[in-house]
C-alpha positions as CSV (number, residue, x, y, z in Angstrom):
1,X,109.7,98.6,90.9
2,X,110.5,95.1,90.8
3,X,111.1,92.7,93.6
4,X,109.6,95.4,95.9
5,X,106.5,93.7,98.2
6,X,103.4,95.8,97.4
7,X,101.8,96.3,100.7
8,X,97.9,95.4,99.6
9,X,95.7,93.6,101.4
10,X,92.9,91.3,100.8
11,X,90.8,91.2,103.8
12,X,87.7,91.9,104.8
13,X,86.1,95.8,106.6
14,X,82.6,97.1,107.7
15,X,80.8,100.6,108.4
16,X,77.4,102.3,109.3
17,X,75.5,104.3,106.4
18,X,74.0,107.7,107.3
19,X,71.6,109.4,105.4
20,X,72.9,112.1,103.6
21,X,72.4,116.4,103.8
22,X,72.5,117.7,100.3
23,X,73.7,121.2,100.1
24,X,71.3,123.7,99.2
25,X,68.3,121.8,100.3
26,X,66.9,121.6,103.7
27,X,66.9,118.2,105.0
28,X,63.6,116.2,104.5
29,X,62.3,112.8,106.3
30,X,63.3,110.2,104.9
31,X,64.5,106.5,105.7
32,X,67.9,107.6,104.6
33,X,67.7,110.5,107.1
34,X,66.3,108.8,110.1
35,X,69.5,107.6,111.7
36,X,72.3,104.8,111.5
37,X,72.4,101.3,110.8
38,X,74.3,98.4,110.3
39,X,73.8,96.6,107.2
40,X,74.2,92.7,107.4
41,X,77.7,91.5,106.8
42,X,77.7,90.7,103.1
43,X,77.2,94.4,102.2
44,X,80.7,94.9,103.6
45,X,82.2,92.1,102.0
46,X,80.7,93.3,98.5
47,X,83.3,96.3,99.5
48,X,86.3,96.1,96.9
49,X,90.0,96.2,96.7
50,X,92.1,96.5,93.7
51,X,95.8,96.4,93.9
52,X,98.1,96.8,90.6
53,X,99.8,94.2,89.5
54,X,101.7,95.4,86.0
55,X,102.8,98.8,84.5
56,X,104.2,99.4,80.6
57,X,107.4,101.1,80.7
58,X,105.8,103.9,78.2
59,X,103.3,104.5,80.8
60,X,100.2,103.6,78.8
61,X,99.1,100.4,80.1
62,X,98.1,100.0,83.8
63,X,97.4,96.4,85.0
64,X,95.5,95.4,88.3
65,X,94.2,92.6,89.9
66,X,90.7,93.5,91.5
67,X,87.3,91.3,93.5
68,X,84.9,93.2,92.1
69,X,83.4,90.5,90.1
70,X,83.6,88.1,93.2
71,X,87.0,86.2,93.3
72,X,90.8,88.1,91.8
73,X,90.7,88.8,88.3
74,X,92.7,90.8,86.4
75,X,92.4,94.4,84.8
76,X,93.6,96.5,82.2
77,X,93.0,100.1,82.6
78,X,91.7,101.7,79.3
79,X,92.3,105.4,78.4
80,X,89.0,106.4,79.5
81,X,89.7,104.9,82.9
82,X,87.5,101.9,82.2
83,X,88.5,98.7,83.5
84,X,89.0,96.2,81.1
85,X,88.4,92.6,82.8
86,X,90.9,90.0,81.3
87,X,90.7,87.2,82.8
88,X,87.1,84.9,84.0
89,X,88.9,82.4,85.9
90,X,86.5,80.6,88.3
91,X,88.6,80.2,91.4
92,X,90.5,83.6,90.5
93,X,93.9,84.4,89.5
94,X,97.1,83.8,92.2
95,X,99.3,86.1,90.1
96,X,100.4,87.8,86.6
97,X,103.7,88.7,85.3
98,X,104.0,91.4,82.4
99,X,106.6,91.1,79.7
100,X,108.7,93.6,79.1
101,X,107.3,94.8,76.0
102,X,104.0,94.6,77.6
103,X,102.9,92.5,74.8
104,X,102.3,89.5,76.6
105,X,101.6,88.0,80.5
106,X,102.1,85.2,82.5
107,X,98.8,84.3,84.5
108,X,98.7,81.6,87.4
109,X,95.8,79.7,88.3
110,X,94.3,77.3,90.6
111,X,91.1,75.1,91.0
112,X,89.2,75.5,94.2
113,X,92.2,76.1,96.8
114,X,94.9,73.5,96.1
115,X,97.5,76.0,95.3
116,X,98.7,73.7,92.4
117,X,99.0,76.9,90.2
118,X,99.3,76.2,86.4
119,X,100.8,78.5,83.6
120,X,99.0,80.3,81.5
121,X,100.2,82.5,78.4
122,X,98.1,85.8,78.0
123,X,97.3,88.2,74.8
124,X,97.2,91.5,77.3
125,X,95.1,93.4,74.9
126,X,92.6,91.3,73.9
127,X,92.6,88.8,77.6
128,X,93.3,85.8,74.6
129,X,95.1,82.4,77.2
130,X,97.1,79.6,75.6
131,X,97.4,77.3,79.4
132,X,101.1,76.6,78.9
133,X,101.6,73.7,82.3
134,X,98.8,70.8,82.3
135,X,100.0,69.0,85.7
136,X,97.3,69.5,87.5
137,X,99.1,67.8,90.4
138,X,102.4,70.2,90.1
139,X,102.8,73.8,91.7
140,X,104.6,76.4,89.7
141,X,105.7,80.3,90.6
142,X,107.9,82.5,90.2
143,X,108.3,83.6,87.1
144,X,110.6,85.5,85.3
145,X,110.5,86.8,81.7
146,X,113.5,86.9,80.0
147,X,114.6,91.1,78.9
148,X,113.8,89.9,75.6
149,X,110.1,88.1,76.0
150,X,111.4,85.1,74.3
151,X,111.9,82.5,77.7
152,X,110.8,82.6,81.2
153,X,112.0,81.0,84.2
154,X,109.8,79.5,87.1
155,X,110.3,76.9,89.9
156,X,108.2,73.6,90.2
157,X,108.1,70.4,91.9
158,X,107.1,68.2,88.9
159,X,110.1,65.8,89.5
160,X,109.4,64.2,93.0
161,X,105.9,66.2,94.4
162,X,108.7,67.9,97.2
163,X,111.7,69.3,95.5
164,X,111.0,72.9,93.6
165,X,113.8,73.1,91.2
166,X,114.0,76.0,88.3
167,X,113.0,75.3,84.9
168,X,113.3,77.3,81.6
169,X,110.3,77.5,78.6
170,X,110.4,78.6,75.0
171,X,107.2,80.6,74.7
172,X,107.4,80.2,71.0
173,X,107.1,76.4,71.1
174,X,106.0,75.9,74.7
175,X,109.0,73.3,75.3
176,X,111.1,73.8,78.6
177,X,114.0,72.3,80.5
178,X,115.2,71.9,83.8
179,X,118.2,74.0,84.4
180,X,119.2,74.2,88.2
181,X,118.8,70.8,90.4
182,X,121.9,71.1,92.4
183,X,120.0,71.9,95.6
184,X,116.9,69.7,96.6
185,X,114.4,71.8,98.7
186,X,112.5,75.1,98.5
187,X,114.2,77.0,95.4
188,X,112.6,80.0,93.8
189,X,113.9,82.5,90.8
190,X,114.8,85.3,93.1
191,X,116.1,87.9,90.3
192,X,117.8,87.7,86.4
193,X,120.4,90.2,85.1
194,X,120.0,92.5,82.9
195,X,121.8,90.5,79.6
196,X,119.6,87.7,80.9
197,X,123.2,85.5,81.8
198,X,122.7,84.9,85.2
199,X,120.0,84.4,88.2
200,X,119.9,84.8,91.5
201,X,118.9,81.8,93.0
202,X,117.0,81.9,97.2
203,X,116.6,78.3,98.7
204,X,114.5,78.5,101.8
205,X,115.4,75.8,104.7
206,X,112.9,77.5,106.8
207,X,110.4,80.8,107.0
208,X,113.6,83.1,109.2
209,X,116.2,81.2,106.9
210,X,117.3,80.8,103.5
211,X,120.4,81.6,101.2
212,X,121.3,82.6,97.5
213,X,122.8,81.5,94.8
214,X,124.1,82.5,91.6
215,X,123.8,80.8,88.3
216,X,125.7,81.5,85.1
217,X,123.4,80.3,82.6
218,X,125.7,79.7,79.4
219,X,128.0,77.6,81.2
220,X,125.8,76.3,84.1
221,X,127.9,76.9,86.7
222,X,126.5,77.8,90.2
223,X,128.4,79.3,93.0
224,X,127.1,80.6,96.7
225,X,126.6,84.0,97.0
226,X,126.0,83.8,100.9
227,X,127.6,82.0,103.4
228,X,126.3,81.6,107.7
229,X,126.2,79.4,110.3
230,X,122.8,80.9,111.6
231,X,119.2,81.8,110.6
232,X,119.7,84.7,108.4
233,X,116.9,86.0,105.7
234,X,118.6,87.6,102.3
235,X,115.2,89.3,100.4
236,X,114.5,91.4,97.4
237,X,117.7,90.5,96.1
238,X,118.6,93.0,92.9
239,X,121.5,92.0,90.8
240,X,122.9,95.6,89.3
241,X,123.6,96.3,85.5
242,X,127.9,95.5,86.5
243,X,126.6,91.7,87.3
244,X,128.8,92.6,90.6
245,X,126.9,94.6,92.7
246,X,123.4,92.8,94.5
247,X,121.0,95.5,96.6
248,X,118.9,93.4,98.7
249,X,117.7,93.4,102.8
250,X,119.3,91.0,105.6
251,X,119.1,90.6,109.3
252,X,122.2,89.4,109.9
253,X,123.4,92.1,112.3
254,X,123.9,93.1,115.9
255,X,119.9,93.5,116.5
256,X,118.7,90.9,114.4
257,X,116.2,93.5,112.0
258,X,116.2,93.1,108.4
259,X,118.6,96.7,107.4
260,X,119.0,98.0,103.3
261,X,122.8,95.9,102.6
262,X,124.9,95.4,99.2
263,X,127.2,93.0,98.5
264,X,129.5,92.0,95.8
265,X,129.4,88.4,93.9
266,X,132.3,86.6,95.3
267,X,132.0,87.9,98.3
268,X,129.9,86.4,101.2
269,X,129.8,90.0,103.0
270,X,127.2,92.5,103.9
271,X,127.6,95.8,103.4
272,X,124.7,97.7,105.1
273,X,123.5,100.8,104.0
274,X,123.9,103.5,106.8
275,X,124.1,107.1,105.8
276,X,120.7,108.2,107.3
277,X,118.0,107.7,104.6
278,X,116.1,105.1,106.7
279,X,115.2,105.2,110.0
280,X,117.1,102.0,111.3
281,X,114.8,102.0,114.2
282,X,112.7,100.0,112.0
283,X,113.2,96.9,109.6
284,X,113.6,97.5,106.2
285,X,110.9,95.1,104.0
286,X,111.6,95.6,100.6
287,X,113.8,97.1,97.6
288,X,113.4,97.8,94.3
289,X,114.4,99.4,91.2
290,X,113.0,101.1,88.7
291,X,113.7,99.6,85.0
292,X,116.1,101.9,83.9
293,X,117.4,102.1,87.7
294,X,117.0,105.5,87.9
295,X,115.0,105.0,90.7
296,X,115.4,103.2,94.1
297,X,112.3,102.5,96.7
298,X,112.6,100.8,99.9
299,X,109.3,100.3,102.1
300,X,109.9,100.3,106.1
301,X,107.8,98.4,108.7
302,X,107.1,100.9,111.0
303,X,105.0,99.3,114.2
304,X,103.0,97.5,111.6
305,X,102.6,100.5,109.1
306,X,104.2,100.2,105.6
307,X,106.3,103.6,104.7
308,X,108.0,104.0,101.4
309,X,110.8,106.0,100.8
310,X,111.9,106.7,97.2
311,X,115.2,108.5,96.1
312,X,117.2,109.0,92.6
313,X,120.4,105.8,92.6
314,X,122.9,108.0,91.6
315,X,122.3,111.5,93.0
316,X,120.7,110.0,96.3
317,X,118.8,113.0,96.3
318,X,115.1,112.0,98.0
319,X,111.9,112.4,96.4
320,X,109.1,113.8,98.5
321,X,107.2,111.1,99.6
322,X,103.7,111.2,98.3
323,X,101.0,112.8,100.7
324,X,99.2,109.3,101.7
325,X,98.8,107.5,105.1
326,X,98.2,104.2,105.4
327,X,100.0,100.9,103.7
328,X,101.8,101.7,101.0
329,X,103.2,99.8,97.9
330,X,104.8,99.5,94.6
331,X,103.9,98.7,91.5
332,X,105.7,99.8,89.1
333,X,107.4,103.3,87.6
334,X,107.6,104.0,84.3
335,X,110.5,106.1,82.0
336,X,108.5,109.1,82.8
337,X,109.0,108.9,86.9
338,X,105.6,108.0,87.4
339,X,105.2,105.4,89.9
340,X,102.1,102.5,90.2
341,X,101.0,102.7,93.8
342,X,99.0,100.5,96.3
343,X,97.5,102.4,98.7
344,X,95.0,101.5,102.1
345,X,94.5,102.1,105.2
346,X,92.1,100.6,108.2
347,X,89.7,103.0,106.6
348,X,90.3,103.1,103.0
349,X,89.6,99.9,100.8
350,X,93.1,99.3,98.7
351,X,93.4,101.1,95.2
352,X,95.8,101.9,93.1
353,X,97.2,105.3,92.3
354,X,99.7,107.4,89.9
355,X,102.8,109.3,91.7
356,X,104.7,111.7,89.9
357,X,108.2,111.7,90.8
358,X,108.6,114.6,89.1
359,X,106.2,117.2,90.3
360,X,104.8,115.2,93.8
361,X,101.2,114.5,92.4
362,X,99.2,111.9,93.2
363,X,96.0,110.5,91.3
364,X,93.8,107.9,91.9
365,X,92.9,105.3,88.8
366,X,90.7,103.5,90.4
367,X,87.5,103.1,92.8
368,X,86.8,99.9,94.8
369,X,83.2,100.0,95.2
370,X,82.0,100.7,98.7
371,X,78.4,99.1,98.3
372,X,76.6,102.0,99.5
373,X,78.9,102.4,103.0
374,X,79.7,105.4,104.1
375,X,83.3,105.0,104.7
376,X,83.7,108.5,106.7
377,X,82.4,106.0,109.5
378,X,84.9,104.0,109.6
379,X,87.1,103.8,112.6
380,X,90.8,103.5,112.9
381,X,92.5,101.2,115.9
382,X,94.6,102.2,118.2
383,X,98.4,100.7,119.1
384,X,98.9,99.8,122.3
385,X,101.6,98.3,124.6
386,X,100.8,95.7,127.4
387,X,103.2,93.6,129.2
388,X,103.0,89.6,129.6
389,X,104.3,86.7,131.8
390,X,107.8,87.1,131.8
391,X,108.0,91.2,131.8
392,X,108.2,91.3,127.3
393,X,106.4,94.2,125.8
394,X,103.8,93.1,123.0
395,X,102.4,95.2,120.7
396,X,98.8,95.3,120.1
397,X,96.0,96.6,117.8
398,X,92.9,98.2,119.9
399,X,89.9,98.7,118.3
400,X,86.8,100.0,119.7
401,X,83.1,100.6,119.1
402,X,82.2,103.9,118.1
403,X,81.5,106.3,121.2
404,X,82.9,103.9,123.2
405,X,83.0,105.0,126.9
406,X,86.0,103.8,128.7
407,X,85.4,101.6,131.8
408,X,81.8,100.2,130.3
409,X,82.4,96.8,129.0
410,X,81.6,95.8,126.2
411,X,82.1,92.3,123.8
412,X,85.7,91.3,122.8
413,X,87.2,89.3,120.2
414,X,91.5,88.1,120.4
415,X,92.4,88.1,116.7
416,X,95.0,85.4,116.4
417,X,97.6,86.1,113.3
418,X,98.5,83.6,111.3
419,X,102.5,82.6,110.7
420,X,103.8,82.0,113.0
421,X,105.8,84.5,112.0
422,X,103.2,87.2,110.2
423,X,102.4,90.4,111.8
424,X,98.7,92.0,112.5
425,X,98.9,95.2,110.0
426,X,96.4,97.6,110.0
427,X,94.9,97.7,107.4
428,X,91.3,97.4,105.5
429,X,89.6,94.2,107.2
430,X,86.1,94.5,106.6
431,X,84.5,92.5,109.0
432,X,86.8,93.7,111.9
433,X,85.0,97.3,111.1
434,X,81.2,94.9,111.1
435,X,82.0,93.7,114.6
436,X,83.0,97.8,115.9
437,X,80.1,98.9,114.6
438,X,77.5,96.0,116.2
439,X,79.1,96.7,119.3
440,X,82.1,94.8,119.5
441,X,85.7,95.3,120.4
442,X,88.8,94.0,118.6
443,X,92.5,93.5,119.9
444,X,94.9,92.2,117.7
445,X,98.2,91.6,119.3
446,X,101.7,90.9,117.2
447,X,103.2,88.6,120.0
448,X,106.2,86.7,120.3
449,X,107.0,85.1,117.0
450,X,106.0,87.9,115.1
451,X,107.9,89.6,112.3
452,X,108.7,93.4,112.4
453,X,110.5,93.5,115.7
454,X,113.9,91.5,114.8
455,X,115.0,88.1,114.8
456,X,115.8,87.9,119.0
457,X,111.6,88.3,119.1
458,X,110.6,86.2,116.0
459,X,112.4,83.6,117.7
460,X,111.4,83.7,121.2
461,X,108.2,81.2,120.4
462,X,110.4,78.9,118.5
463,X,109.8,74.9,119.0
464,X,110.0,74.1,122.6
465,X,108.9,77.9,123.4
466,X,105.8,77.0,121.4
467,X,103.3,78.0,124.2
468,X,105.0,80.9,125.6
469,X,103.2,82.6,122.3
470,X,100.0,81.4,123.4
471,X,100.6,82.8,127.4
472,X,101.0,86.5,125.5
473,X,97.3,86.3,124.4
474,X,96.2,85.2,128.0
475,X,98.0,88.5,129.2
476,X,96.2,90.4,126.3
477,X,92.9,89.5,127.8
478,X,93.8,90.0,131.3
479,X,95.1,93.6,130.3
480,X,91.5,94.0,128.8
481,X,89.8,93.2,131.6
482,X,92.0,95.1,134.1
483,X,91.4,98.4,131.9
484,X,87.9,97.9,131.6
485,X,87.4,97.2,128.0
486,X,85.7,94.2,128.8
487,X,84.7,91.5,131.3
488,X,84.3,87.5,131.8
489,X,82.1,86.1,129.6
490,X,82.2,88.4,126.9
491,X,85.7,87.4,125.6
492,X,85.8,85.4,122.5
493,X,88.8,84.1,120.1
494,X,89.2,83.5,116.4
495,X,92.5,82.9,113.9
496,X,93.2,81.4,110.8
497,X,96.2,78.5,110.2
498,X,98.5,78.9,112.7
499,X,96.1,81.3,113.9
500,X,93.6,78.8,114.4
501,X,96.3,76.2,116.2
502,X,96.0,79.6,118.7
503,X,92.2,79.4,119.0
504,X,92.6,75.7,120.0
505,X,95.7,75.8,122.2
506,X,94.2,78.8,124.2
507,X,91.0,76.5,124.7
508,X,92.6,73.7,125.9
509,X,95.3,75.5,128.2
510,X,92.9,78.2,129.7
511,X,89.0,76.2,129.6
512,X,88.1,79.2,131.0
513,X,89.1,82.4,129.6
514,X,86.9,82.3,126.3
515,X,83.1,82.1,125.7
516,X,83.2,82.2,122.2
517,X,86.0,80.6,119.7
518,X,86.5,80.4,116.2
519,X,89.0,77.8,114.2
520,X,89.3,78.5,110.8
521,X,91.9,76.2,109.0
522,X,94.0,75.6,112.3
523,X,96.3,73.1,113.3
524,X,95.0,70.9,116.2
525,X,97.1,67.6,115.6
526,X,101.0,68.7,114.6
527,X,101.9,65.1,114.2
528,X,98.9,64.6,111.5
529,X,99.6,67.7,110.6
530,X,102.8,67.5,109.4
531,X,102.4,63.9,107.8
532,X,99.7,65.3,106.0
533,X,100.6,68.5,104.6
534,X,101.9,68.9,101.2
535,X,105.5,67.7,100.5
536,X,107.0,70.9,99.4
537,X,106.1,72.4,102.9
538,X,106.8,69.5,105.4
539,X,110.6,70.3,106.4
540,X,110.0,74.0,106.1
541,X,107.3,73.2,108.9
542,X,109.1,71.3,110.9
543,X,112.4,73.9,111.4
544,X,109.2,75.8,113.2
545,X,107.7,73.7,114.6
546,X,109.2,70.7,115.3
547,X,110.9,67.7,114.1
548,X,108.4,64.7,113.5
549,X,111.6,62.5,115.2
550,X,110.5,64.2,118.3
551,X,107.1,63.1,118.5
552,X,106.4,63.4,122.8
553,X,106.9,67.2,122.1
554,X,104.4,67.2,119.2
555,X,101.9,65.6,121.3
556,X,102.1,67.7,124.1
557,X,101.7,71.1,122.2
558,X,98.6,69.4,120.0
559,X,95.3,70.6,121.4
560,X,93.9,67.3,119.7
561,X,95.7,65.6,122.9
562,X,93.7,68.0,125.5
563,X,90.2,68.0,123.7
564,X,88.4,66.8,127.0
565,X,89.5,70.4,128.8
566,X,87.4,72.4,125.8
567,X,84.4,73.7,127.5
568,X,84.5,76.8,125.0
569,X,81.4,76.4,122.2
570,X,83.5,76.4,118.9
571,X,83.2,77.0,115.5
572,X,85.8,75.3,113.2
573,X,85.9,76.4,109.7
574,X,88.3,74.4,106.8
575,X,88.3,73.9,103.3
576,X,88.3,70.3,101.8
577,X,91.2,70.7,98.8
578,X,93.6,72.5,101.9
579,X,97.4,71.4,100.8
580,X,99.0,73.3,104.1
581,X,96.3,72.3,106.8
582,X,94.7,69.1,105.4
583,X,91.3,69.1,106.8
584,X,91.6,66.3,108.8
585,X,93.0,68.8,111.3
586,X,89.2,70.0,111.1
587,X,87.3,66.3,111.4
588,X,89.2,64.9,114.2
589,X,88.4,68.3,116.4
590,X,84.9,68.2,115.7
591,X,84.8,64.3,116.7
592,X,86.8,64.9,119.2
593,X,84.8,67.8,120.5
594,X,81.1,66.1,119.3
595,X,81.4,63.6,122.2
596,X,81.4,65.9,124.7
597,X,78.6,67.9,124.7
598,X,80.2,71.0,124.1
599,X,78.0,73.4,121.9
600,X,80.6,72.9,118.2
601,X,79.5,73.6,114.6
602,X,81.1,73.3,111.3
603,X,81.8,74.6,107.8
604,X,83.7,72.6,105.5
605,X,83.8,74.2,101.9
606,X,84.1,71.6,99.7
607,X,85.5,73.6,96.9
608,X,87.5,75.9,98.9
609,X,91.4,75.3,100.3
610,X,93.5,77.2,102.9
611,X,90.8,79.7,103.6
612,X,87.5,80.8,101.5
613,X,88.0,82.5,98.6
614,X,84.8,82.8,96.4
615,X,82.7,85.4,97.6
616,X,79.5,83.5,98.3
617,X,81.4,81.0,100.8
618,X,82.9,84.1,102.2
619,X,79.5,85.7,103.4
620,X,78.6,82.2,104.5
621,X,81.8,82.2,106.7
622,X,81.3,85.8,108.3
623,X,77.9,85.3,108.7
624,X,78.2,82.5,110.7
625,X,80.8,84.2,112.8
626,X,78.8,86.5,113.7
627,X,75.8,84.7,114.5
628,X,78.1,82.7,116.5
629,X,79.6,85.8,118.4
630,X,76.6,87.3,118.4
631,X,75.2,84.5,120.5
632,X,77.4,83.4,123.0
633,X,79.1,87.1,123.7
634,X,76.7,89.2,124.0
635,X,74.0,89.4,126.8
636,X,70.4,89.9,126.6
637,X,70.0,93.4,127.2
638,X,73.4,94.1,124.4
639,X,71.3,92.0,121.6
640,X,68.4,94.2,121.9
641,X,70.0,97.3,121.4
């Protein structure tokens, strides 16, 4: 399916081993017999995930991007199910787009988190790369193959450092020109026809707003395909075989959720797609076609749970969804009607499987390594409702140490999501399943701000609402405490990027609440912040945030500015090469915070950027979270156990 989101996730899980009971023999002492226990957290981050990435249209060649080796490499799946490793990046891959014939592959890479992905031409059957972009200073994505392998397109900021326009390379001779600069800003290659005259063009202004173009590449002419006076998000934009017809989701409707539309070039309206194949109580995420557009496949949000619904374009006759739960996605279908899936699920690591569309069988191609964990042990959360400040209904992710007894208290850590505008999904997080299983609870709320709910509650945190967001996690701890879960003093807070600007701003406006916090690559200064962060991203920041013109409102929302109130020991974590959240953000906390006599440590990854990637610095990371929870969370009497 192209342009459909594949619904695989990266993160991190945990479990308890038990010994097993072999059938036919009668059970015999053993250490792997005499009860449970928790392994330290790097054997749960050893645990795998493989997600695919390419498909050959005859069906022969499965591609997938896998951690098994320690950072993203990619795969090809040989006939005997052996997975051929491709690629030996050091830092990993950050993505790889097959050519039509299969022949050939576009691989992105960058060095130790800067994000400044380069281009690299790959030989899919033997791994051979020929790096294609040398700019070591310059970003480039999305790319798009030409039908007949000969060009692709891609964006890239070469020209001024800020400005991604949309280029065009000869892979014979490696030469390439620029092709759309009409539009300064944020431009990706959203979609190309099918005789490879004319792509779809999305500009982003912000992360709820962007709009799309079309551009007739023999003549060069570009003209708008939409037209608002509002935040509205156009995605998985699909220009049909009539060069007429687009397929594509939008929110711009009565409730604000993102709803399966069409439209028609030359015309700026939506039609939306209402004749009861999706459930419209939910937002539609993604669409896609199959090559030949036999197929159509649409995934739905569904309180945080990816769905996919697939049916024939012509007959709209449904195909029996296939028999998995969990997060869903993707990957491909070939002329056969057998689809690439992602598959996962709070308790399954993420794989990749085959779906028949034919006969409704399923079969799993590969086996993410669960470094001797029992994964029968592993516990799913539960979703939960609570009500904050102002009477709004927040959803929330509850997850609880096995044979927890309700009303006995145990530890608790907040998850704050990054975004603003992400969502808390549930799906495999490794050491979320660690902390369960040495006692801990977990709530993950999706608060104001958050996508999935529609556009009135993604913006009800927006610029000067900034801290309403942050009074939704205060109610999230006081629900915990008034049901039991959990008590003062045993309530601890961690989040990454904007999750980590939560950690800091729910210090500094509530001293009180937390015992425990952890900041990994979080905004703490959004004045530095957003004179520091890389070009490209600064105005798309500031429609979020806030202009830097307004600089009093910037200050007031900074926890840098409100430092003194942190009494909360604090972990910050940051990576030196970070191009969103430089880490200054990290250094002036921790000088900040030093002065005070306030218990704070540090890990700063010199070779790491938004976020640790390389599996060693990983376990580092975890394993000093929870030492750190550990520490300050749980009592005496808790540790011993």
């Amino acid at each position: 399916m192209s342009r459909l989101r594949v619904f695989c996730v990266f993160l991190a899980l945990a479990v308890w081993a038990a010994g097993p009971v072999f059938a036919g023999e009668e059970s015999k002492p053993s250490l792997l017999t005499q009860g449970k226990y928790v392994p330290d957290i790097a054997t749960f981050l050893n645990i795998g995930a493989c997600s695919p990435t390419g498909f050959s249209w005859d069906g022969k060649d499965v591609y997938f991007i896998s951690t098994m080796s320690g950072e993203p490499q990619v795969y090809r799946l040989l006939e005997s199910g052996w997975p051929y490793r491709l690629t030996t990046f050091e830092d990993g891959i950050s993505f790889f787009q097959l050519s039509y014939d299969g022949d050939a592959a576009i691989v992105g890479a960058a060095v130790g988190g800067d994000e400044n992905y380069q281009l690299y031409l790959m030989d899919t059957e033997t791994g051979r790369l020929v790096q294609l972009t040398k700019k070591p200073r310059v970003q480039y994505g999305s790319v798009t193959w030409t039908h007949d392998d000969r060009h692709i397109y891609y964006r890239s900021n070469e020209e001024n450092g800020r400005d991604f326009f949309i280029y065009r390379m000869d892979i014979a001779t490696g030469e390439s020109e620029k092709i759309f600069d009409q539009v300064p800003g944020f431009n990706v290659v959203a979609d190309l026809s099918r005789d490879d005259t004319k792509l779809i063009i999305g500009t982003y202004t912000s992360n709820v707003n962007n709009d799309l173009r079309l551009l007739d590449l023999p003549s060069g002419e570009v003209m708008p395909l939409t037209k608002d006076d509002k935040d509205v998000f156009y995605d998985s934009p699909t220009l049909m075989p009539d060069n007429k017809t687009i397929w594509l989701t939008c929110n711009d409707n009565e409730d604000g959720m993102s709803r399966l539309a069409t439209m028609t070039v030359g015309s700026y309206e939506i039609q939306y797609v209402d004749d009861g194949w999706l459930d419209t109580r939910w937002e539609c995420v993604g669409v896609g076609f199959s090559r030949d557009f036999r197929f159509i496949g649409a995934a739905t949000n569904e309180d945080g749970y990816i769905r996919l619904k697939v049916r024939e374009v012509e007959s709209k006759k449904e195909i029996p969804a296939p028999p998995l739960e969990g997060i869903l996605g993707f990957g491909g279908v070939d002329k056969h009607g057998n689809a690439l899936l992602s598959f996962s699920s709070a308790t399954r690591a993420p794989d990749v499987w085959k779906w028949n569309t034919n006969t409704g069988e399923v079969e799993q191609l590969t086996f993410s390594t669960y470094a001797g964990i029992d994964r029968t042990m592993f516990q799913e959360p539960q979703l939960i409702r609570y009500k904050s400040f102002d009477g709004l209904e927040v959803p929330a992710f509850l997850y609880l140490p096995p044979g927890y007894e309700k009303g006995n208290p145990v530890p608790f850590v907040v998850e704050a999501h990054g975004g603003p505008e992400g969502q808390y999904q549930p799906a495999f997080i490794r050491n979320v399943q660690y902390l369960m299983l040495s006692g801990f609870g977990v709530i993950a709320p999706n608060l104001r701000g958050s996508t999935g709910y529609g556009i009135d509650y993604l913006n009800l945190d927006n610029y000067k609402k900034r801290k309403d967001s942050l009074k939704d996690y205060k109610a999230a701890v006081e629900w915990l405490i008034a049901n039991g879960y959990t008590e003062q003093g045993m309530i601890g807070i961690r989040g990454g990027s904007y999750g980590g600007y939560v950690t800091m701003g729910m210090i500094t406006e509530y001293p009180d609440l937390f015992s425990a916090a952890v900041n990994v690559v979080g905004i703490v200064n959004f004045k530095s912040f957003l004179e520091r962060t890389a070009d490209y991203r600064r105005h798309l920041r500031e429609a979020e945030y806030g202009p830097l013109s307004d600089p009093e409102f910037l200050e007031e929302i900074s926890p840098i500015h409100k430092a003194d109130r942190i009494r909360t020991p604090l972990l910050v974590v940051h990576g030196e090469n970070d191009p969103r959240v430089p880490v200054f953000e990290a250094r002036q906390i921790l000088d900040a915070v030093s002065e005070s006599g306030v218990v704070v440590d540090s890990l700063i990854f010199p070779d790491e950027g938004h976020g640790t990637a390389k599996r060693e610095n990983t376990i580092a990371e975890y394993r000093k979270q929870v030492e750190f929870f550990n520490r300050f969370l749980k009592s005496e009497a808790i540790k011993e156990e």
